[in-house]
C-alpha positions as CSV (number, residue, x, y, z in Angstrom):
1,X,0.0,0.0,0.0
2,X,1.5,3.2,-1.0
3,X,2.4,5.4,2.2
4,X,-0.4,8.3,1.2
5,X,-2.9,5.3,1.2
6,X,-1.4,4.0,4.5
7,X,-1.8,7.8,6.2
8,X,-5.5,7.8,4.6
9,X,-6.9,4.7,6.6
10,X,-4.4,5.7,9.6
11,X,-6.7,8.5,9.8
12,X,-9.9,5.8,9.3
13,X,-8.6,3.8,12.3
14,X,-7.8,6.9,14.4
15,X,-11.3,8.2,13.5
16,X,-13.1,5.3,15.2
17,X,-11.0,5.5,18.4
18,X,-7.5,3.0,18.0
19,X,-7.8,0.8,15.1
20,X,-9.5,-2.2,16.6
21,X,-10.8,-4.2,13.2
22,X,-13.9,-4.6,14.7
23,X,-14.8,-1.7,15.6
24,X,-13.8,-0.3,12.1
25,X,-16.3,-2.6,10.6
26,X,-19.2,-1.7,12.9
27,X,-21.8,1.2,11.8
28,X,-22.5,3.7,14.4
29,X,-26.1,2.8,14.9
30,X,-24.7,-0.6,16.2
31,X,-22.7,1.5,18.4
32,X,-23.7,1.2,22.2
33,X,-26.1,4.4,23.3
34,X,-23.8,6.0,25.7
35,X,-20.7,5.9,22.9
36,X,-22.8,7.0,19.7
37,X,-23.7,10.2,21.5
38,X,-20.9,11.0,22.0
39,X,-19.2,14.2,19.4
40,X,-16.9,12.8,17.1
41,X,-13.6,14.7,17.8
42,X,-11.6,13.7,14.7
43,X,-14.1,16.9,13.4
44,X,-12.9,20.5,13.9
45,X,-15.0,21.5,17.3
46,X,-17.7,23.7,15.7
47,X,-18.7,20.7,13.6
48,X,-18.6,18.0,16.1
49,X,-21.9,15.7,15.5
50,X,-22.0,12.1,17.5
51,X,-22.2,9.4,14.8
52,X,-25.0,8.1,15.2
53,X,-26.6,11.6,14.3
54,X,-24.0,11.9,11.5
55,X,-24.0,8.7,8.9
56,X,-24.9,5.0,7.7
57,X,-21.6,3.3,6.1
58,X,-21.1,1.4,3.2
59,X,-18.4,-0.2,1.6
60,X,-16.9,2.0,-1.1
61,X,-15.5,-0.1,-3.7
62,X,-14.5,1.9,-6.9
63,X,-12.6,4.3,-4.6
64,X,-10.8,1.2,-2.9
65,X,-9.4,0.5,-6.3
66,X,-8.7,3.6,-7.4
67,X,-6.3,4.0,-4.3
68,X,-4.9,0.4,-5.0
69,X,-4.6,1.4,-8.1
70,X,-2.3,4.4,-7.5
71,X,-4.4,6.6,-9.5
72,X,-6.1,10.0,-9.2
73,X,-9.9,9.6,-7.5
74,X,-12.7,11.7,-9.1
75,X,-15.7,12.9,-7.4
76,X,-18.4,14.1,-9.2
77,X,-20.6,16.4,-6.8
78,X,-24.2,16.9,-7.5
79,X,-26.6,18.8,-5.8
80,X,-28.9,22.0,-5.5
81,X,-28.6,25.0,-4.0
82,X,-25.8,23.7,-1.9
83,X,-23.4,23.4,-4.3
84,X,-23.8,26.8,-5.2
85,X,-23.0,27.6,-2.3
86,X,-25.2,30.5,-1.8
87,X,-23.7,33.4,1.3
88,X,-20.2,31.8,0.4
89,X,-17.5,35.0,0.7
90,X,-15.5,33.6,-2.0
91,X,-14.9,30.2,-4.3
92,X,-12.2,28.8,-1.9
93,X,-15.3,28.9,0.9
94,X,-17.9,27.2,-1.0
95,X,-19.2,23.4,-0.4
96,X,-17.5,21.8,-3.5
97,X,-14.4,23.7,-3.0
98,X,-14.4,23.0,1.1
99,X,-15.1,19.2,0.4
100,X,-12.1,19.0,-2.4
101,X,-9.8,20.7,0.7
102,X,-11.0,17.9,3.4
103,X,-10.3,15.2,1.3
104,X,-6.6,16.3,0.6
105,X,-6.0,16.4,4.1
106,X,-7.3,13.0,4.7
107,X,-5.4,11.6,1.3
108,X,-1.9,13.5,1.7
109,X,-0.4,13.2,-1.9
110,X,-3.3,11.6,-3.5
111,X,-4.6,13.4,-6.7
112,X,-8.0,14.2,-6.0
113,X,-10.6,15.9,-8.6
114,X,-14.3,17.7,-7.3
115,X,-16.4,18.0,-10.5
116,X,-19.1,20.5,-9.5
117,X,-22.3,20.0,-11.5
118,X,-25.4,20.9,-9.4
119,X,-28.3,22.2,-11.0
120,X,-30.5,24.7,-8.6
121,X,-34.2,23.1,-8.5
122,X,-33.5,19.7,-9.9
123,X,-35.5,16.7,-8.7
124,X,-34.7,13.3,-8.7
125,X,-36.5,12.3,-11.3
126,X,-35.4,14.9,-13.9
127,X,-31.7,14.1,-12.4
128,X,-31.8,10.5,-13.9
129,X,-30.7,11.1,-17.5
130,X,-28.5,14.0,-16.3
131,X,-26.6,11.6,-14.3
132,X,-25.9,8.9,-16.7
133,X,-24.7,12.1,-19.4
134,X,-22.7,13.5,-16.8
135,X,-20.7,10.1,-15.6
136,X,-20.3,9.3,-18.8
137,X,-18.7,12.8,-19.6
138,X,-16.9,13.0,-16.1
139,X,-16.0,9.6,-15.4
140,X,-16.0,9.2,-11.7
141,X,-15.0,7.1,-9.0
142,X,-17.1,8.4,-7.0
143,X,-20.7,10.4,-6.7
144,X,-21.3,12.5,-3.9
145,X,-25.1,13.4,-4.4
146,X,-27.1,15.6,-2.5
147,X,-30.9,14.6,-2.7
148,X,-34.4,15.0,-1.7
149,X,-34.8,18.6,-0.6
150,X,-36.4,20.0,-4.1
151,X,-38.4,16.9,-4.2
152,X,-39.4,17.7,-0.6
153,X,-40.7,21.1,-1.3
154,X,-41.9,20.2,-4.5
155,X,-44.0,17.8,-2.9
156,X,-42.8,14.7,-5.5
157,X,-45.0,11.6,-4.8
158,X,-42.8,9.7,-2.3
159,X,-43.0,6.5,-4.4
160,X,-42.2,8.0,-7.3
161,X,-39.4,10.0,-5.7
162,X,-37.8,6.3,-4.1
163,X,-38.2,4.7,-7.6
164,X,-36.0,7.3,-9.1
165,X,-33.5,7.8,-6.5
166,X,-33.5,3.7,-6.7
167,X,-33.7,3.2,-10.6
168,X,-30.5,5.7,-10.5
169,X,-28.4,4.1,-7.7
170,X,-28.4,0.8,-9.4
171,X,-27.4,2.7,-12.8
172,X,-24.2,3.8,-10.8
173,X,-23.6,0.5,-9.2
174,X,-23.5,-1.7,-12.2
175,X,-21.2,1.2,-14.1
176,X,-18.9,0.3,-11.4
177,X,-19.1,4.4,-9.5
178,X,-19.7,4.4,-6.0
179,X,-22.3,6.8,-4.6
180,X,-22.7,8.7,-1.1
181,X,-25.9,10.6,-0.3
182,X,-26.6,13.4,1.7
183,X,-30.0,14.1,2.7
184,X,-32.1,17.4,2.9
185,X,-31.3,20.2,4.7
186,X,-33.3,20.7,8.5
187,X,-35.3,24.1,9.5
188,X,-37.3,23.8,12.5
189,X,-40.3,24.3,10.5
190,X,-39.8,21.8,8.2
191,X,-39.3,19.3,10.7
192,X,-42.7,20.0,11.5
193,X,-43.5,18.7,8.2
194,X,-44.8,14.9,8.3
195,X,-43.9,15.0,4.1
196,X,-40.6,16.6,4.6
197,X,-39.5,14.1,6.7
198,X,-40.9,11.0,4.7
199,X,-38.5,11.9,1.9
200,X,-36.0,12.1,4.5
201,X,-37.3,8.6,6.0
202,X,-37.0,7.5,2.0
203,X,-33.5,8.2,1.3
204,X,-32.5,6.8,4.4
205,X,-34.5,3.0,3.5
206,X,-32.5,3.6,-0.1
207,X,-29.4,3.9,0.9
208,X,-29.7,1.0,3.4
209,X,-31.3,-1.0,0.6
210,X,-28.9,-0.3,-2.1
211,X,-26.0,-0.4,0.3
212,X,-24.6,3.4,-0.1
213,X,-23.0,5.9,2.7
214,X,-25.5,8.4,3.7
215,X,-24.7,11.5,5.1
216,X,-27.3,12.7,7.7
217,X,-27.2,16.3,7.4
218,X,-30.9,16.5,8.3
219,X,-30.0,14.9,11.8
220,X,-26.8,16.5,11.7
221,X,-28.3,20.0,11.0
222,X,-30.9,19.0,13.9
223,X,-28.3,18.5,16.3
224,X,-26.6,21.9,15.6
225,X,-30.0,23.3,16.0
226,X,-30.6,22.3,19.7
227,X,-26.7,22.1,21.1
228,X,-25.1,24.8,19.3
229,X,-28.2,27.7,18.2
230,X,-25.3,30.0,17.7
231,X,-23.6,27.9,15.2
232,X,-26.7,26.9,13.2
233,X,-27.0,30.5,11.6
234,X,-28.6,30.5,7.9
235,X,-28.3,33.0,5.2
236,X,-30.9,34.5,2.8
237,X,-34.6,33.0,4.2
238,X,-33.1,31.0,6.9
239,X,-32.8,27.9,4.8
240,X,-29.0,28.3,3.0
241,X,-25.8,27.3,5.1
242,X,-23.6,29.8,6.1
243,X,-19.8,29.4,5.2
244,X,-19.7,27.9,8.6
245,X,-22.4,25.1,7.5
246,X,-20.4,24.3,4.1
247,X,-17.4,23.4,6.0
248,X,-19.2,21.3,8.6
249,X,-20.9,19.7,5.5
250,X,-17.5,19.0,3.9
251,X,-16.0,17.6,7.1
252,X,-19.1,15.4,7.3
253,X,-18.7,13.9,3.8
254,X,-15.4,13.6,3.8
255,X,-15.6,12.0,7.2
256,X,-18.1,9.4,5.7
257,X,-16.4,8.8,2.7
258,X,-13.0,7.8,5.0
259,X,-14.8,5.7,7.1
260,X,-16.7,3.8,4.9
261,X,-13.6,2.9,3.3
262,X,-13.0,0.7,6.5
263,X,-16.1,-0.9,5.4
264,X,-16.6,-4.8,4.6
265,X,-17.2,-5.8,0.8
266,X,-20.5,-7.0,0.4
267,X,-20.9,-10.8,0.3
268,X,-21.6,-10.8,-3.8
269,X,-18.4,-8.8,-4.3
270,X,-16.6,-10.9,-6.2
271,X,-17.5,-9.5,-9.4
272,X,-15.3,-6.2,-8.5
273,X,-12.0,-7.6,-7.2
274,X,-10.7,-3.7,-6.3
275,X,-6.9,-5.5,-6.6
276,X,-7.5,-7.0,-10.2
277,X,-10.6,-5.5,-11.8
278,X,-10.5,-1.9,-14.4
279,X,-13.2,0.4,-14.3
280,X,-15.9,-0.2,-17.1
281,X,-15.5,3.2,-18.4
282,X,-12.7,4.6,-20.7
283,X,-9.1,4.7,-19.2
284,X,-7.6,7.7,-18.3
């Protein structure tokens, strides 16, 4: 393993407290009560979230390889209105430029590649042919998507909205890209909303189904909301992040995408041997 790779899941094992094999392999819900509420402290203090609030964890294949591999890792960000990063001061403090910065740190000497290409408003459904246009364009490793809030507030049929989200994940899967969601944003009103938080509820059952890292920045957002009232500040109509909410956002993902890398291979791996087996898509 090349030493950058080494310092990557140094970090992994540091992140879940010592390096203990097992414990790397053991999602945070599984995590006893009085542990998982605890703040993770590998994040920078105002971002601190216990993990239990903060992600599900999957095994992340593609990126596996690409790190065997030696090779430069592409992540294709997609997204609303956070990747434009609305209140941002400047490009360097935006989401896609924060999360690019996070995942240096945690991959010393590793090319790394954010491909920004949200679309304000976009819903699942529409996203479908977008995605398959863009990957095939971009050529990822991995797809870090942020979903569900326009369908929330657009009030998309929830069935309709899984089947999409669903049809689209397996798309990525068998192309060999490896996905991590991040669910809708949280307001206090919205999580008032019995709708709102079915999509929520939706992605959550998806990614558990389909067997992809979710980010909880609902919960996380949540969290901030109750312990920390002066960190959870929004911009515009108090439903943006601030710059201090993209960084926490990057930290989370990047977090997620590090620790799922710790992560079992599913059972029916064996037709992606991350030590022997290409991408599908074109070389680079």
């Amino acid at each position: 393993m090349a030493p950058a790779v080494a310092a990557a899941f140094l970090v992994c094992l540091t992140v879940l407290g010592g390096g203990s094999g097992a414990a790397a392999q053991t999602a945070p819900q599984q995590a006893p009560q009085q542990e998982a509420e605890v703040a993770d402290r590998s994040l920078s203090p105002e971002c601190r979230v216990p993990g239990s609030k903060l992600y599900t964890l999957a095994s992340l294949q593609s990126v596996k390889a690409a790190l065997k591999e030696h090779r430069a890792i592409r992540v294709l960000a997609l997204g609303s209105s956070s990747m434009a990063s609305i209140g941002a001061s400047s490009a360097q403090a935006t989401y896609p430029a924060r999360l690019a910065g996070e995942l240096e740190k945690l991959f010393p000497d590793v090319e790394i590649e954010v491909i920004n290409r949200g679309l304000s408003g976009e819903v699942a459904g529409e996203a479908a042919e977008r995605v398959r246009n863009t990957v095939a364009e971009v050529d990822p490793d991995l797809v870090v998507w942020q979903v569900g809030t326009n369908d929330a507030l657009a009030r998309v049929d929830v069935d309709t909205f899984s089947d999409a989200l669903d049809d689209t994940l397996k798309w990525l899967k068998s192309h060999e890209v490896d996905v991590v969601l991040v669910d809708p944003q949280y307001t206090a009103s919205l999580a008032r909303d019995e709708y709102y938080a079915s999509i929520v509820k939706a992605i959550e059952d998806i990614a558990r189904k389909d067997g992809v890292p979710l980010v909880r920045r609902f919960e996380a957002m949540r969290y901030f909301a109750a312990e920390r009232k002066a960190r959870a500040k929004r911009v515009g109509e108090g439903f943006h992040l601030n710059e201090l909410g993209y960084r926490c956002m990057a930290e989370h993902v990047a977090l997620a995408i590090t620790v799922s890398l710790l992560q079992p291979d599913p059972p029916d791996s064996s037709s992606l041997d991350v030590s022997t087996t290409a991408k599908v898509s074109p070389a680079r």
